[in-house]
LUMMINU-786518 format. One record per residue (C-alpha): residue number from 1; residue in one letter; x, y, z. Coordinates in nm, 2 decimals, always signed. Last residue first. Layout:
N
<seq = NUM	type = a	x = X	y = Y	z = Z>;
...
END
This chain:
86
<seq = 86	type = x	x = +0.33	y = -1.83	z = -0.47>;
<seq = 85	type = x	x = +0.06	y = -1.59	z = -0.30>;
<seq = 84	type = x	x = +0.11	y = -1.22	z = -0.16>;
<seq = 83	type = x	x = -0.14	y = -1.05	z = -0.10>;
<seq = 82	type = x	x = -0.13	y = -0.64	z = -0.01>;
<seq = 81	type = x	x = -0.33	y = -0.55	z = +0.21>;
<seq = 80	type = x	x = -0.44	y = -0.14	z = +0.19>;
<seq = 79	type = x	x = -0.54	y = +0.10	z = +0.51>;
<seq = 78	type = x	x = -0.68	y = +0.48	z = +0.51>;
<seq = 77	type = x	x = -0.51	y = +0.79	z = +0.59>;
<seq = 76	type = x	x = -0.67	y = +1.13	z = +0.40>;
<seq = 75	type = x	x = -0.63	y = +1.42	z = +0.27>;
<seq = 74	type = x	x = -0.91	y = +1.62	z = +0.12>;
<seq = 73	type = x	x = -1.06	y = +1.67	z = -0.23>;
<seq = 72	type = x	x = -1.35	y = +1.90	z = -0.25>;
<seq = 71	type = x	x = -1.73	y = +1.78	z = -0.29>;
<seq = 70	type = x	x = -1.85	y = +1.81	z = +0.02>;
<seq = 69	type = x	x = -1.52	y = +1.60	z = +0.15>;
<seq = 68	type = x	x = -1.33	y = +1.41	z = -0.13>;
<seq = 67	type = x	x = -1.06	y = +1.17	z = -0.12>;
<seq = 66	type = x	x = -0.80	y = +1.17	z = -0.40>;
<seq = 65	type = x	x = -0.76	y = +0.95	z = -0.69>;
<seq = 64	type = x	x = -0.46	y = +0.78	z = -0.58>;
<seq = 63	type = x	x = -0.14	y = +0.67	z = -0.71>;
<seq = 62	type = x	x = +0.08	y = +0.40	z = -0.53>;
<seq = 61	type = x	x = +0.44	y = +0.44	z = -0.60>;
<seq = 60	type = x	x = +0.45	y = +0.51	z = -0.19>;
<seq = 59	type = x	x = +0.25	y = +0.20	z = -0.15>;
<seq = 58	type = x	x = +0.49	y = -0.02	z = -0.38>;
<seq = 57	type = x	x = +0.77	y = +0.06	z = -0.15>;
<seq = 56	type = x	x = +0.57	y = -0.02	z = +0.19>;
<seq = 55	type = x	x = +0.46	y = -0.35	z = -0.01>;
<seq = 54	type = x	x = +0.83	y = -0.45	z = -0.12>;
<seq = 53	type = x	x = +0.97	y = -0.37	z = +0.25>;
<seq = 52	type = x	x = +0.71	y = -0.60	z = +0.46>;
<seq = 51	type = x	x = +0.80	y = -0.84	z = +0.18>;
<seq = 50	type = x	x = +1.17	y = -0.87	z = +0.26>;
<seq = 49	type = x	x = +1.15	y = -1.19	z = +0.45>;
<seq = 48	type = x	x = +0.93	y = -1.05	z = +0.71>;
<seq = 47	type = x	x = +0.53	y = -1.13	z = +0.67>;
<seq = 46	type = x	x = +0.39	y = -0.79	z = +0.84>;
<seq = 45	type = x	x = +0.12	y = -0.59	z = +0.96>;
<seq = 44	type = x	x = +0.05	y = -0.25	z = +1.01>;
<seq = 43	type = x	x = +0.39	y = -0.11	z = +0.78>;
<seq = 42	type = x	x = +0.39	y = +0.24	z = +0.77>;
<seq = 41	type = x	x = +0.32	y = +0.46	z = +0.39>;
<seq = 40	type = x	x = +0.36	y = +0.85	z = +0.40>;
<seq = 39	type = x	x = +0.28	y = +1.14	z = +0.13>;
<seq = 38	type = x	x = +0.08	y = +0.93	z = -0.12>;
<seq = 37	type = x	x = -0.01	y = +1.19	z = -0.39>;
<seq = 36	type = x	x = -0.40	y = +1.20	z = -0.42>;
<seq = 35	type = x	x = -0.36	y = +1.59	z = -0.49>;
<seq = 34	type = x	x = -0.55	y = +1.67	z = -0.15>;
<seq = 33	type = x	x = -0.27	y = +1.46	z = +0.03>;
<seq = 32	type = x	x = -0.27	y = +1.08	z = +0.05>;
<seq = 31	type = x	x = -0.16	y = +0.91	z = +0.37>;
<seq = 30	type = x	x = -0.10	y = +0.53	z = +0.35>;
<seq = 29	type = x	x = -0.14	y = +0.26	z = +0.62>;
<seq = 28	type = x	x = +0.00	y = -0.09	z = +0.49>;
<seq = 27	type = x	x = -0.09	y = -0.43	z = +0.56>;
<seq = 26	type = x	x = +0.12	y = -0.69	z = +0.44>;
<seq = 25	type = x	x = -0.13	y = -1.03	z = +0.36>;
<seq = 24	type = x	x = -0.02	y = -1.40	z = +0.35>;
<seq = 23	type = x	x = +0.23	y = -1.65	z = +0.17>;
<seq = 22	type = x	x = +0.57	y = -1.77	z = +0.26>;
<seq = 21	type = x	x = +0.73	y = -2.04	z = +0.11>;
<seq = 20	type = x	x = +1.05	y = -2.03	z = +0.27>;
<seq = 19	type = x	x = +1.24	y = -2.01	z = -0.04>;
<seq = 18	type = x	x = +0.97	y = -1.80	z = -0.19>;
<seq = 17	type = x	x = +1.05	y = -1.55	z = +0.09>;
<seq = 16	type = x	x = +1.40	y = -1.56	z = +0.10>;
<seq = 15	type = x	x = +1.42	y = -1.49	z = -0.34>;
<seq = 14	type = x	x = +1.17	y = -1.14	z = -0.25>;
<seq = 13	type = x	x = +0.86	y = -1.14	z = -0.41>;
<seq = 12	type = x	x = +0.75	y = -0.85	z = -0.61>;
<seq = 11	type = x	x = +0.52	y = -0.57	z = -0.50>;
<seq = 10	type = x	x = +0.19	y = -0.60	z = -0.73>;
<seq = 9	type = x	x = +0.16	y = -0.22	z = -0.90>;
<seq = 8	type = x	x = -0.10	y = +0.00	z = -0.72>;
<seq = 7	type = x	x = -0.27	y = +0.23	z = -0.99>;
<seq = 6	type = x	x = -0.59	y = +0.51	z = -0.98>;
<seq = 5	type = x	x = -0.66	y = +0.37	z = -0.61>;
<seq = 4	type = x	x = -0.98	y = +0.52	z = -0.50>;
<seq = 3	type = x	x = -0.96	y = +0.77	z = -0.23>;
<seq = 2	type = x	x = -1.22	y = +0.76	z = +0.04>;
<seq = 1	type = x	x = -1.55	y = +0.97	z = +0.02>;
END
């Protein structure tokens, strides 16, 4: 089973990027160890302006209940989007 995210706060728009009026999804590959810890975040996709950098920091504040394998928890590296929408 995948983890399931416990809590993944909104990352906030950067001053450039509503300026420009940018709007679209980050995606963001996260690793979560056995404990549900996120132990690495990498940018898939991107919008620029500083967004690309307010999802991957929000990803590693990311909690996670973690994956499970037969029943035990297991790492695992899955993919999140993160909207952003003025």
């Amino acid at each position: 089973m995948k983890p399931r995210p416990k809590s993944i706060s909104q990352p906030a728009y950067t001053s450039s990027a509503r300026e420009a009026n940018v709007e679209g999804k980050v995606r963001v590959e996260v690793s979560v160890d056995e404990s549900g810890h996120v132990t690495a975040a990498r940018l898939l996709s991107g919008l620029g302006y500083g967004l690309d950098e307010a999802a991957l920091e929000a990803a590693r504040r990311a909690s996670f209940e973690p994956g499970t394998r037969c029943g035990k928890p297991v790492a695992a590296t899955f993919s999140i989007a993160m909207r952003f929408s003025l």
